[in-house]
N, CA and C atoms of all chains as a GROMACS GRO file, in nm:
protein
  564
    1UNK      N    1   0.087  -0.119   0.000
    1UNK     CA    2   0.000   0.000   0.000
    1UNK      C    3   0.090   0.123   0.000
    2UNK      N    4   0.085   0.222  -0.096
    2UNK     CA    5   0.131   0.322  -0.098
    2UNK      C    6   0.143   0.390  -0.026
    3UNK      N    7   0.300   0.424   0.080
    3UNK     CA    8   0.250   0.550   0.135
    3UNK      C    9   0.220   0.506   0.276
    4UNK      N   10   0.180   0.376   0.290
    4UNK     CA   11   0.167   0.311   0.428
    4UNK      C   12   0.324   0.351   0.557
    5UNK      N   13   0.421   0.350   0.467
    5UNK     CA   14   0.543   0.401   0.591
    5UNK      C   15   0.512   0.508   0.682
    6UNK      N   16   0.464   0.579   0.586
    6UNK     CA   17   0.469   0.748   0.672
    6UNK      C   18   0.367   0.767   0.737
    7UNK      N   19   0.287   0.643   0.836
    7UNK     CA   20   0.155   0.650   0.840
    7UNK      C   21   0.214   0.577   1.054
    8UNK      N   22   0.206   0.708   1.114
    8UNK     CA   23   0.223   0.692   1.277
    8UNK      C   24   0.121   0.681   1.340
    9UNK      N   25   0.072   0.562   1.424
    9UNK     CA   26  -0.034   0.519   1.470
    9UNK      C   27  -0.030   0.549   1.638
   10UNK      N   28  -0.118   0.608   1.689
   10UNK     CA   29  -0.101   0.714   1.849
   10UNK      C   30  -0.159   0.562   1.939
   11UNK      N   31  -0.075   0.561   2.035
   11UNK     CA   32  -0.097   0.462   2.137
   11UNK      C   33  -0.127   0.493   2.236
   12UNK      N   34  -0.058   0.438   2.368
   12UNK     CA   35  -0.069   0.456   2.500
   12UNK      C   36   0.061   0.527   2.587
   13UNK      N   37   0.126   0.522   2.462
   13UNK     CA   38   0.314   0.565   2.469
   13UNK      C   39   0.275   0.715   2.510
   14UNK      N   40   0.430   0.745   2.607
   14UNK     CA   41   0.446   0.900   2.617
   14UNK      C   42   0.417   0.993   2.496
   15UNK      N   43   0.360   1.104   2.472
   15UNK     CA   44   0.357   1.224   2.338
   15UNK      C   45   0.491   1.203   2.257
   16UNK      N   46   0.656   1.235   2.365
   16UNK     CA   47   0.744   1.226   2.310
   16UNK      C   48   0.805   1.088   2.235
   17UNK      N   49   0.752   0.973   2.246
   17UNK     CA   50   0.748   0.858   2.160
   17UNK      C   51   0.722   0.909   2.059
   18UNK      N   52   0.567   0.956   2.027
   18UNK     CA   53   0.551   0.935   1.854
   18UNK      C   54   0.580   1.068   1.795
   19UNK      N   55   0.593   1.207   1.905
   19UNK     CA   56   0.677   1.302   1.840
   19UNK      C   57   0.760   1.262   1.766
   20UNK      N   58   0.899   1.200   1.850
   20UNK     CA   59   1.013   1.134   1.763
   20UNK      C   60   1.013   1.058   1.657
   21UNK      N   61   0.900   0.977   1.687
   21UNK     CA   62   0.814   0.931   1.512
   21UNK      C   63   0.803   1.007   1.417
   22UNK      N   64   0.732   1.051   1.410
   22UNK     CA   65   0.706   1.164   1.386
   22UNK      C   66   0.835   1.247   1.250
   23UNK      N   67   0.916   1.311   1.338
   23UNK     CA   68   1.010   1.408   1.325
   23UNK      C   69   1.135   1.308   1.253
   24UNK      N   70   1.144   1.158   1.269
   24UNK     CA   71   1.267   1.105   1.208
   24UNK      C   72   1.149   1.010   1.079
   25UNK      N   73   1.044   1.019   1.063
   25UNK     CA   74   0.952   0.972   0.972
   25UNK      C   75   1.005   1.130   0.874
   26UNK      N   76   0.985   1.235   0.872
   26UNK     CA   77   1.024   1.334   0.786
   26UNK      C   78   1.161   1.346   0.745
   27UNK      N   79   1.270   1.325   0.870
   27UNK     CA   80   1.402   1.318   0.838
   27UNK      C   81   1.487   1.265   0.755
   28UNK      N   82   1.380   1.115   0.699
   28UNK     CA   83   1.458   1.017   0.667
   28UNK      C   84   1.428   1.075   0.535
   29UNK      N   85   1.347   1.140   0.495
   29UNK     CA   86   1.354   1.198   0.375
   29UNK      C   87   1.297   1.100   0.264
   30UNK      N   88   1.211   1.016   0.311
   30UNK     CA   89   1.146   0.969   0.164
   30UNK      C   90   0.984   1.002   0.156
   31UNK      N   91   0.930   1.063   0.238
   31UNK     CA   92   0.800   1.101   0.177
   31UNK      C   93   0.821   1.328   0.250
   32UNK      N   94   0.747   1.378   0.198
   32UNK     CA   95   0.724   1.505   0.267
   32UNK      C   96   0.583   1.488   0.348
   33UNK      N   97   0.515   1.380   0.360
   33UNK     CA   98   0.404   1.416   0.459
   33UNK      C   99   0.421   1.298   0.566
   34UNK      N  100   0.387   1.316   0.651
   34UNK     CA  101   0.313   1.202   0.734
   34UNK      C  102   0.210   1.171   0.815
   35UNK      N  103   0.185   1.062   0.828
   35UNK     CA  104   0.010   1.083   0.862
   35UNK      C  105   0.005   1.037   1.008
   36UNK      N  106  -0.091   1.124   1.107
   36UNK     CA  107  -0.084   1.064   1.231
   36UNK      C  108  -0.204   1.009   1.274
   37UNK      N  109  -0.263   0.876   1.283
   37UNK     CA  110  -0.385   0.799   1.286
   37UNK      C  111  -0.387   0.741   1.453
   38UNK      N  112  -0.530   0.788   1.500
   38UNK     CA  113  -0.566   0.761   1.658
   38UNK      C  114  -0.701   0.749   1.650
   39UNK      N  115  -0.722   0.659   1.742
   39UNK     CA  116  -0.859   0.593   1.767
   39UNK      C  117  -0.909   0.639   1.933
   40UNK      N  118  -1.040   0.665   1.939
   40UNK     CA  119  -1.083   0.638   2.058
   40UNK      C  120  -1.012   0.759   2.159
   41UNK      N  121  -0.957   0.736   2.299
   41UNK     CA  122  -0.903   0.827   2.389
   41UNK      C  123  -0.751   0.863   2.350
   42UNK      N  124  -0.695   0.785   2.238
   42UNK     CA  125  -0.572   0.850   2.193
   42UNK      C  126  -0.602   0.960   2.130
   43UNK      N  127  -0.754   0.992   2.071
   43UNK     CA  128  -0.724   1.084   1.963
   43UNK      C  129  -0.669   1.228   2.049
   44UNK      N  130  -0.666   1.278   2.178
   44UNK     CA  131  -0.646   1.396   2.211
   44UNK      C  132  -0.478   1.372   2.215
   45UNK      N  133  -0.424   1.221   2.246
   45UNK     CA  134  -0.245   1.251   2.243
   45UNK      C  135  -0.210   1.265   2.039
   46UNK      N  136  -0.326   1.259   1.984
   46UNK     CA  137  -0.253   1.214   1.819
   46UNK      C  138  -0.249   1.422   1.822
   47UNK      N  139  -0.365   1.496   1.869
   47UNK     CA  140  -0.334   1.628   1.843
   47UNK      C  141  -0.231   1.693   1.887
   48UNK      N  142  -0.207   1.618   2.042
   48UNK     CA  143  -0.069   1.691   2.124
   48UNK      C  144   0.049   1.669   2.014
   49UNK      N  145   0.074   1.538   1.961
   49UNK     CA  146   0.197   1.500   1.866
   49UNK      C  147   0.174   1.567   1.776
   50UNK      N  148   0.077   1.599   1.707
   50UNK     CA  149   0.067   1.736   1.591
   50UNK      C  150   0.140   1.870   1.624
   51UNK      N  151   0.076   1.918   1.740
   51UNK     CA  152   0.139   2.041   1.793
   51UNK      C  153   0.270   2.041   1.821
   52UNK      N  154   0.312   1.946   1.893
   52UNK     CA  155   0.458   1.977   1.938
   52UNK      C  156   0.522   1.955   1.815
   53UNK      N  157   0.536   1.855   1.762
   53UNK     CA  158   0.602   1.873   1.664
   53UNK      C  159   0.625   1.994   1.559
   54UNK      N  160   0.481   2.079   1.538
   54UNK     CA  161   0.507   2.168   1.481
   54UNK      C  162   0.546   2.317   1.588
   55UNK      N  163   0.522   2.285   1.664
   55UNK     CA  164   0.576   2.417   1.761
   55UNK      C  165   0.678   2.466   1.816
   56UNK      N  166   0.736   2.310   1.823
   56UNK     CA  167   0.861   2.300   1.923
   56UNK      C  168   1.018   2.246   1.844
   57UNK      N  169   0.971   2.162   1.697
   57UNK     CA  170   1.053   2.126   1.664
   57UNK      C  171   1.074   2.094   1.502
   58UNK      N  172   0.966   2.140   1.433
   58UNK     CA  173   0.934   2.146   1.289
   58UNK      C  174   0.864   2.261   1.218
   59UNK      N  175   0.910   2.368   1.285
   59UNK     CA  176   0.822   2.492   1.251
   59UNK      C  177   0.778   2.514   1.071
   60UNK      N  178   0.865   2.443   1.011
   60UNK     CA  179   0.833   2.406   0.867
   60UNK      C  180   0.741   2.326   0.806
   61UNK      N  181   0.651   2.285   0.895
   61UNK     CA  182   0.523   2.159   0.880
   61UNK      C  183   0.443   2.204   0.903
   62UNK      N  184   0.318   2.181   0.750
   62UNK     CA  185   0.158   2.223   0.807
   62UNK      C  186   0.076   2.170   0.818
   63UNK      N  187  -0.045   2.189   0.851
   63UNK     CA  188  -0.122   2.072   0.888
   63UNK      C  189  -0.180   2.079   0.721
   64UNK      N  190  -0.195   1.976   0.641
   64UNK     CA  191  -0.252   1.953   0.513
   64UNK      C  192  -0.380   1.926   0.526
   65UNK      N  193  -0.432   1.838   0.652
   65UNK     CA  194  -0.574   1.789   0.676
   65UNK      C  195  -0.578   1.736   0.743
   66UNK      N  196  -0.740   1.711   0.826
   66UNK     CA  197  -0.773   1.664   0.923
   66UNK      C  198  -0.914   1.578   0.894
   67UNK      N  199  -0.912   1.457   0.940
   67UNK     CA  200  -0.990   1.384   0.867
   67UNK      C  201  -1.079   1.307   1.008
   68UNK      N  202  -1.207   1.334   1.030
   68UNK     CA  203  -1.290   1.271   1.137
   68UNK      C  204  -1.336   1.123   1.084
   69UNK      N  205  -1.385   1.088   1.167
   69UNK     CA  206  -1.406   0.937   1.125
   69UNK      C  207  -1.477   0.864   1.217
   70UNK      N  208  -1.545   0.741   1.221
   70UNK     CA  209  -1.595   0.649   1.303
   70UNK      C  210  -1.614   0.496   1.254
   71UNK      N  211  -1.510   0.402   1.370
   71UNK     CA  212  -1.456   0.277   1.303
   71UNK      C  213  -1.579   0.180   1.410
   72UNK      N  214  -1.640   0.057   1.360
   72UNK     CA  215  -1.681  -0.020   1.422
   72UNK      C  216  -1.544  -0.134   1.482
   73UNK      N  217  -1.532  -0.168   1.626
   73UNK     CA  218  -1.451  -0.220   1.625
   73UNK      C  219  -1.552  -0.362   1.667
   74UNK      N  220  -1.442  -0.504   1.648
   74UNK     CA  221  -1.590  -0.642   1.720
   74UNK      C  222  -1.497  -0.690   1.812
   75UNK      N  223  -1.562  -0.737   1.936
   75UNK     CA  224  -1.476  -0.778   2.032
   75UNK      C  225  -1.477  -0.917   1.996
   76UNK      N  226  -1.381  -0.992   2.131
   76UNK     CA  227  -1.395  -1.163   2.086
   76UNK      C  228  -1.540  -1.198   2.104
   77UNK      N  229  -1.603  -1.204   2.182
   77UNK     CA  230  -1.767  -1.207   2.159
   77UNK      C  231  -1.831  -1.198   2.054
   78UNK      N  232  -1.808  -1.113   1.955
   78UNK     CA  233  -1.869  -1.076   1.859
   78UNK      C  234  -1.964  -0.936   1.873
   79UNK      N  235  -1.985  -0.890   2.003
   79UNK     CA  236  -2.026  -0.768   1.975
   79UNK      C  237  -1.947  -0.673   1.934
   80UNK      N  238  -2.024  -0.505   1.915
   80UNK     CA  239  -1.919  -0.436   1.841
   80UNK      C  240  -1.982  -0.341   1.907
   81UNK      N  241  -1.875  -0.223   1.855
   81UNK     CA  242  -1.888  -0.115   1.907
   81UNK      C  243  -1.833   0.012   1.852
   82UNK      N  244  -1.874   0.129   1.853
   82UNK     CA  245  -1.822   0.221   1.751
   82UNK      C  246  -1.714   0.300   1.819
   83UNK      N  247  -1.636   0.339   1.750
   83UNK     CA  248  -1.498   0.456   1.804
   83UNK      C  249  -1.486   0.524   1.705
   84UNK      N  250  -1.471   0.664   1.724
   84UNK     CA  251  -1.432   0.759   1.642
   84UNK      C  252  -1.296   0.768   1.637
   85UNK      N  253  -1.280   0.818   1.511
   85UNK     CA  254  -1.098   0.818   1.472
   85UNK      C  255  -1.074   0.963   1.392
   86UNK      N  256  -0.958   0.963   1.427
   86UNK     CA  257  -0.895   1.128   1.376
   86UNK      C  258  -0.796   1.078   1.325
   87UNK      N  259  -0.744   1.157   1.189
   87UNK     CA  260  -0.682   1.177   1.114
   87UNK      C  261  -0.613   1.276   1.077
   88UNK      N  262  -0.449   1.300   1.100
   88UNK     CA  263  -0.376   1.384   1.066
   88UNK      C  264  -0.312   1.439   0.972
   89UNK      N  265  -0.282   1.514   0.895
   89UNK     CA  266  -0.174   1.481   0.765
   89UNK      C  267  -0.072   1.619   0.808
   90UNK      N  268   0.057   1.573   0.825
   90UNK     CA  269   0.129   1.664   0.856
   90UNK      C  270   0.230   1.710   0.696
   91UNK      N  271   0.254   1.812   0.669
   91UNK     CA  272   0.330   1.781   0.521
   91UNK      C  273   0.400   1.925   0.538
   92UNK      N  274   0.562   1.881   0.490
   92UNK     CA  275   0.676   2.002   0.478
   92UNK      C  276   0.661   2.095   0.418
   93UNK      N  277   0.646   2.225   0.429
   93UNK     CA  278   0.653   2.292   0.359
   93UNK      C  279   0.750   2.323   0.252
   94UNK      N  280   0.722   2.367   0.060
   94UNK     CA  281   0.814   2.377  -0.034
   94UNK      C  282   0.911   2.428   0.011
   95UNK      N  283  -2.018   3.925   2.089
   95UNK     CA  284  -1.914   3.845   1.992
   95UNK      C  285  -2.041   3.797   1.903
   96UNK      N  286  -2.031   3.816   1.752
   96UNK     CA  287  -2.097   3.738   1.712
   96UNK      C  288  -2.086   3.627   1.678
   97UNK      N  289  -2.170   3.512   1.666
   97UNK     CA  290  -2.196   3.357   1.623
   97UNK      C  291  -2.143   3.269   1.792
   98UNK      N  292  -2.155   3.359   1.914
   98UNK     CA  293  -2.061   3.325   2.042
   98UNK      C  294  -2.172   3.192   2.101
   99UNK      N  295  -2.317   3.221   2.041
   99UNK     CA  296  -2.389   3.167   2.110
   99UNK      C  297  -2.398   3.008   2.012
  100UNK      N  298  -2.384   2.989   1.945
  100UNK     CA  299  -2.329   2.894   1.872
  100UNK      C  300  -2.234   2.777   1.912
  101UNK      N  301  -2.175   2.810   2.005
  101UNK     CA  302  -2.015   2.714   2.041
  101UNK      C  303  -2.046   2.653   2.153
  102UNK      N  304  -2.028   2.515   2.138
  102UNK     CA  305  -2.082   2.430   2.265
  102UNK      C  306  -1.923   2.342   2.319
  103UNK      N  307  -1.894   2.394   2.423
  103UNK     CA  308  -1.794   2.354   2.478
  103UNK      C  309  -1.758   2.207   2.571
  104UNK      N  310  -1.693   2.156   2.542
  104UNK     CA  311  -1.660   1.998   2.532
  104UNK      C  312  -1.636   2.013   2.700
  105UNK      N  313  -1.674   1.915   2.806
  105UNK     CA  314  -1.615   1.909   2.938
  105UNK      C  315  -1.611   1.778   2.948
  106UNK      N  316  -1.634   1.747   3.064
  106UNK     CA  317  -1.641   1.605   3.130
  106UNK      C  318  -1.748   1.550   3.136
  107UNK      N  319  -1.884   1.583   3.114
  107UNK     CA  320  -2.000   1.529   3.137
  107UNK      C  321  -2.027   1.396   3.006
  108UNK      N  322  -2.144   1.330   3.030
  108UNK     CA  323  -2.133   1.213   2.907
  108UNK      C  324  -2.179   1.259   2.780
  109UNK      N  325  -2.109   1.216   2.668
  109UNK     CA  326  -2.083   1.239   2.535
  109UNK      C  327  -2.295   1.282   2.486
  110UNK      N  328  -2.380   1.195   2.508
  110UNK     CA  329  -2.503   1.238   2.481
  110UNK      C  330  -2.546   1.395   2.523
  111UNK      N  331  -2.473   1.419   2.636
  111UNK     CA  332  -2.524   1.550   2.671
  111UNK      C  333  -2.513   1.639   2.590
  112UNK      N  334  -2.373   1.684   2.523
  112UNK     CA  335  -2.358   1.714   2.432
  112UNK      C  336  -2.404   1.724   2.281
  113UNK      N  337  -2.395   1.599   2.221
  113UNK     CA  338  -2.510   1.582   2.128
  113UNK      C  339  -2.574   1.630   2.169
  114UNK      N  340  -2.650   1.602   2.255
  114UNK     CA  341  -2.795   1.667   2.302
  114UNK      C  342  -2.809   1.822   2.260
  115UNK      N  343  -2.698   1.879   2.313
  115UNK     CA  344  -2.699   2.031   2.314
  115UNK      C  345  -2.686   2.066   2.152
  116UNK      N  346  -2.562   1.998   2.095
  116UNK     CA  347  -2.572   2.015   1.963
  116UNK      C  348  -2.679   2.062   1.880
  117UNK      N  349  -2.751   1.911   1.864
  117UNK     CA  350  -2.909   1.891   1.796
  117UNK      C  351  -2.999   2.002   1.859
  118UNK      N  352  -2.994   2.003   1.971
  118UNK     CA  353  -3.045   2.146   2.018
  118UNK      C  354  -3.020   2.267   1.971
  119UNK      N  355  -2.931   2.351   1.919
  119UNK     CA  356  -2.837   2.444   1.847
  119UNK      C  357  -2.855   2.478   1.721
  120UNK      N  358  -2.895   2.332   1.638
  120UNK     CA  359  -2.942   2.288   1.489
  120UNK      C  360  -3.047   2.347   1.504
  121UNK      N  361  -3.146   2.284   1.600
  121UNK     CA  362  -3.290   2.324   1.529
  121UNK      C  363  -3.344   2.416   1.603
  122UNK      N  364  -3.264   2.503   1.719
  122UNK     CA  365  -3.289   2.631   1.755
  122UNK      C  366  -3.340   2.744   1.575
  123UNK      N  367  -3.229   2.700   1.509
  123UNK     CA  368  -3.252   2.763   1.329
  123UNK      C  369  -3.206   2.917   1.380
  124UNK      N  370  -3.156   2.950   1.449
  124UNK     CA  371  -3.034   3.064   1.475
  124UNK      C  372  -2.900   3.082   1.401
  125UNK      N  373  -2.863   2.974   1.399
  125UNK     CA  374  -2.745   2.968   1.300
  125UNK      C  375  -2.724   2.807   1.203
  126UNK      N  376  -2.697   2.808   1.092
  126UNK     CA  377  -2.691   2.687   1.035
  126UNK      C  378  -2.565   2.629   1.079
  127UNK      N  379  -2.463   2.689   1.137
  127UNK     CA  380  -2.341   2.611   1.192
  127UNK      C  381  -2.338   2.598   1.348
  128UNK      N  382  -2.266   2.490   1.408
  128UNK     CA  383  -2.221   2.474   1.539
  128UNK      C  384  -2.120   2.445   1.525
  129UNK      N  385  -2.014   2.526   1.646
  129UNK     CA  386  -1.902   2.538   1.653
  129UNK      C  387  -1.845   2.432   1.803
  130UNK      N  388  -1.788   2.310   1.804
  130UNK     CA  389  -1.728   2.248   1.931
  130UNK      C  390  -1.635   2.230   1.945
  131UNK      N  391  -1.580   2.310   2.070
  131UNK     CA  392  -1.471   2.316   2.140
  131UNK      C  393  -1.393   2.255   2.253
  132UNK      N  394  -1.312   2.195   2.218
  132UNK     CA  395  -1.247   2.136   2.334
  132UNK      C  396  -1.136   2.126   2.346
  133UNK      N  397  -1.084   2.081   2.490
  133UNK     CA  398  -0.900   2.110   2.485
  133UNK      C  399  -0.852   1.985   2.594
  134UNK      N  400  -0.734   1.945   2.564
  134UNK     CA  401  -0.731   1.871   2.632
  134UNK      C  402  -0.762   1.719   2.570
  135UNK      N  403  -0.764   1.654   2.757
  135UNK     CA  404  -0.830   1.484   2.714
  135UNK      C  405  -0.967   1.462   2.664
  136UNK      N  406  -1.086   1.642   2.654
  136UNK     CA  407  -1.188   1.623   2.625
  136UNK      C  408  -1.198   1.606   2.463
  137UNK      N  409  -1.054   1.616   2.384
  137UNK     CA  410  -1.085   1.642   2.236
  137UNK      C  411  -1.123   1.526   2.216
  138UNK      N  412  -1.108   1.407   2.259
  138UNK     CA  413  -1.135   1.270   2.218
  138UNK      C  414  -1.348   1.319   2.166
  139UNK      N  415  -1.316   1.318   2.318
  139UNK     CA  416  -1.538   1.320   2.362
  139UNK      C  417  -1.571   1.449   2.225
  140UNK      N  418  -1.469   1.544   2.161
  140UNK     CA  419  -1.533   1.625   2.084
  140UNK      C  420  -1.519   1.568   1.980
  141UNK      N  421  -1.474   1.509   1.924
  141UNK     CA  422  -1.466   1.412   1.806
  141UNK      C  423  -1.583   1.321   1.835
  142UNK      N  424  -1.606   1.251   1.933
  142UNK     CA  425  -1.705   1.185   1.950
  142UNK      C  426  -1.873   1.215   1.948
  143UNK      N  427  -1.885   1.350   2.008
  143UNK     CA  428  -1.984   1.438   1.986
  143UNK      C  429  -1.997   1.460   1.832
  144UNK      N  430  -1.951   1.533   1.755
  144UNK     CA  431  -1.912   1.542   1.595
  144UNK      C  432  -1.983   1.399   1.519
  145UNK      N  433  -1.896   1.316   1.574
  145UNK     CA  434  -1.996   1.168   1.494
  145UNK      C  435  -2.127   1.117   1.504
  146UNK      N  436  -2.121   1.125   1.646
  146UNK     CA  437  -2.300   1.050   1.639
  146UNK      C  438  -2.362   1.153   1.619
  147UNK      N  439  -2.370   1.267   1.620
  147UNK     CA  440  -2.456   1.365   1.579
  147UNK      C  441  -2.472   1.367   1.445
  148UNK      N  442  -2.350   1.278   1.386
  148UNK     CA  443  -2.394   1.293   1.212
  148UNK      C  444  -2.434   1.186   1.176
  149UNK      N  445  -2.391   1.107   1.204
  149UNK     CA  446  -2.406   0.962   1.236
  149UNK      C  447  -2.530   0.896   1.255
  150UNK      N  448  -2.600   0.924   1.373
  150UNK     CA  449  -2.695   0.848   1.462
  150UNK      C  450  -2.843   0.985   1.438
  151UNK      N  451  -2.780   1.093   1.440
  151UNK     CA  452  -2.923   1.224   1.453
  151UNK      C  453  -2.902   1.296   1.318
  152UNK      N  454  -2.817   1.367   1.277
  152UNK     CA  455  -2.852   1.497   1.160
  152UNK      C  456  -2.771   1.459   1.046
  153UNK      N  457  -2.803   1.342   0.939
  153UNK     CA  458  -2.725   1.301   0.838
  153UNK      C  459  -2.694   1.401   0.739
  154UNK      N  460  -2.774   1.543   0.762
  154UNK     CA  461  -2.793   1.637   0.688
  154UNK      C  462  -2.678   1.698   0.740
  155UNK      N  463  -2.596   1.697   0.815
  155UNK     CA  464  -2.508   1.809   0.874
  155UNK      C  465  -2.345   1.737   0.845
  156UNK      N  466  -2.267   1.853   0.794
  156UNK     CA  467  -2.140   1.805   0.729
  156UNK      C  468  -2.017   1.844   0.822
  157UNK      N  469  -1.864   1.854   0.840
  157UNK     CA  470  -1.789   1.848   0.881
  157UNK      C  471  -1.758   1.985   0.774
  158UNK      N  472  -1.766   2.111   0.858
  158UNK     CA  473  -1.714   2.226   0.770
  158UNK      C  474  -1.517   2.241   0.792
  159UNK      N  475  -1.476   2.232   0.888
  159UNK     CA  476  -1.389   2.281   0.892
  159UNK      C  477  -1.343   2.230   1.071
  160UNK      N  478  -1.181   2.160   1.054
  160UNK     CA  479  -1.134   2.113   1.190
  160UNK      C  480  -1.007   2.196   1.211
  161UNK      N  481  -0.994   2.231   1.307
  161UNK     CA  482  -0.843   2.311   1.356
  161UNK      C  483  -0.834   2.281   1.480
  162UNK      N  484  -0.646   2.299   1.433
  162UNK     CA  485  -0.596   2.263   1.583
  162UNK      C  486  -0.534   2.356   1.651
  163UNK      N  487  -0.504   2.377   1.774
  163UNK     CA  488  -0.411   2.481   1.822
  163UNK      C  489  -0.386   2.390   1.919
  164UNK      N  490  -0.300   2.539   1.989
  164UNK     CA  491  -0.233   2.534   2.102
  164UNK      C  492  -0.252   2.574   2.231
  165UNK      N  493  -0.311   2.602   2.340
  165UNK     CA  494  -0.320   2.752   2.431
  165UNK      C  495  -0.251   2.718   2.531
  166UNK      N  496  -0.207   2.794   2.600
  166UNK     CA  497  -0.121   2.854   2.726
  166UNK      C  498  -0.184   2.813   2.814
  167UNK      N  499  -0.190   2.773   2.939
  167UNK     CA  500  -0.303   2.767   3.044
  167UNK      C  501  -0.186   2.820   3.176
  168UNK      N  502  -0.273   2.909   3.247
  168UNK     CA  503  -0.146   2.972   3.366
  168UNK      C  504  -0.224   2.942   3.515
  169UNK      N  505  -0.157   2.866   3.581
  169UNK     CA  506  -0.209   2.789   3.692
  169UNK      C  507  -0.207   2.913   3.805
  170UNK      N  508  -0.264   2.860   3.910
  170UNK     CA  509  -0.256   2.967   4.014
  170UNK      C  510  -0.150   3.027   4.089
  171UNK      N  511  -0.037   2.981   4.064
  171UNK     CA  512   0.072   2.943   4.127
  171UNK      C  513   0.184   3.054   3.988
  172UNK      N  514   0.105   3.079   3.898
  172UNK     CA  515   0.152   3.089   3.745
  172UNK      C  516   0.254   3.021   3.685
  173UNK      N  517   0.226   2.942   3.738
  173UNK     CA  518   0.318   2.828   3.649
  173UNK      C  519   0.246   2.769   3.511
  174UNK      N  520   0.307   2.803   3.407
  174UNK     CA  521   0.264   2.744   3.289
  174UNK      C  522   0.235   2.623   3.191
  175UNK      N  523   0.110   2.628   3.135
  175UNK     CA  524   0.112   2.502   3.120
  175UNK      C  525   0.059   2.479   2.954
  176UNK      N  526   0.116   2.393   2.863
  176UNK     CA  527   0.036   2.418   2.727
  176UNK      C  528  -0.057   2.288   2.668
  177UNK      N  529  -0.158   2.321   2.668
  177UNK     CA  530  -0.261   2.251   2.622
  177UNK      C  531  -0.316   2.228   2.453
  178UNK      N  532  -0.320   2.113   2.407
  178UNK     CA  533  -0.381   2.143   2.265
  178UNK      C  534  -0.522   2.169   2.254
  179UNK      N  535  -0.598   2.225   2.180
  179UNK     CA  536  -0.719   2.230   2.158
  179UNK      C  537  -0.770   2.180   2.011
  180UNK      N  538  -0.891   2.207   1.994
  180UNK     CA  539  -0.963   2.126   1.860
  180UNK      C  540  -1.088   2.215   1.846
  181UNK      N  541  -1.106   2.275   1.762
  181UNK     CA  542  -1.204   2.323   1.703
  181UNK      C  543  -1.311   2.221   1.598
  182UNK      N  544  -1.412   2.212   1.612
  182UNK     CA  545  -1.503   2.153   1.474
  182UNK      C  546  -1.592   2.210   1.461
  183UNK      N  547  -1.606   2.234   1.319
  183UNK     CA  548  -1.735   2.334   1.314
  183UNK      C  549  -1.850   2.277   1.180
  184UNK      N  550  -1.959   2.195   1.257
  184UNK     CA  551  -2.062   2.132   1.186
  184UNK      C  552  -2.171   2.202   1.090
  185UNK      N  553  -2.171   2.192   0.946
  185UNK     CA  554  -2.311   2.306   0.928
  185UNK      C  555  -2.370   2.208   0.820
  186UNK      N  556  -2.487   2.303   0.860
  186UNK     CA  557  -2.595   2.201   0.815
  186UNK      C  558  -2.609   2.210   0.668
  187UNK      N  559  -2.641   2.095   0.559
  187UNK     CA  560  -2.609   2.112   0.391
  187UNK      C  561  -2.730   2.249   0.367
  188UNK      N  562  -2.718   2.265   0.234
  188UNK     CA  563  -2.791   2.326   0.225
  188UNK      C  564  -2.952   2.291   0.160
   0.00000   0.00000   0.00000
């Protein structure tokens, strides 16, 4: 899948984990964007890793888009349940 | 301020309340947009508000526009503290 590298998924990890994601995902220099994807109660750490990164340590990065969303997830049971998901696109400026 | 009465601010209470207020806001017919705000661990619940309201109540109502920031928060003590925030602003099609 195209494009799948540059694609940082927000966990349970400290902010400064996927900051550093983040920031060496741009460094390495093979895509100019990267995407930051969070589900559920991560989505407020996927915005913190947006910000810092651009505040504190990439002042050259804009936000390209922001993408809302809502994923059914199924447990082992088989019931399910809905979570909303946020979507980041961070991309270098020319 | 105009459009002030419009903006329904994200806290701690449960995610329906909200909706609630939302859908309330809609068909007040005062303004065709609602503006929700939140900062913090509440951006999750404002993303969450945002969906089932489009989702589950007003299929008619679109995702105009998401932003992110930053704000300052200065404790009592003034010790500083920085918070991300999330803007979404829902309006209804035409």
């Amino acid at each position: 899948m195209p494009g799948e590298d540059n694609v940082i998924y927000i966990g349970n990890k400290p902010v400064m984990s996927y900051v550093l994601a983040v920031v060496t995902q741009f460094n390495n220099g093979l895509s100019d964007e990267v995407l930051i994807k969070a589900r559920g109660r991560a989505i407020s750490r996927a915005v913190d890793t947006a910000e810092v990164v651009r505040n504190k340590f990439m002042p050259g990065v804009e936000v390209k888009d922001i993408k809302m969303g809502t994923e059914v997830l199924t447990g082992e049971g088989g019931d399910k349940a809905n979570v909303s998901s946020l979507e980041i696109t961070l991309k270098a400026k020319a």
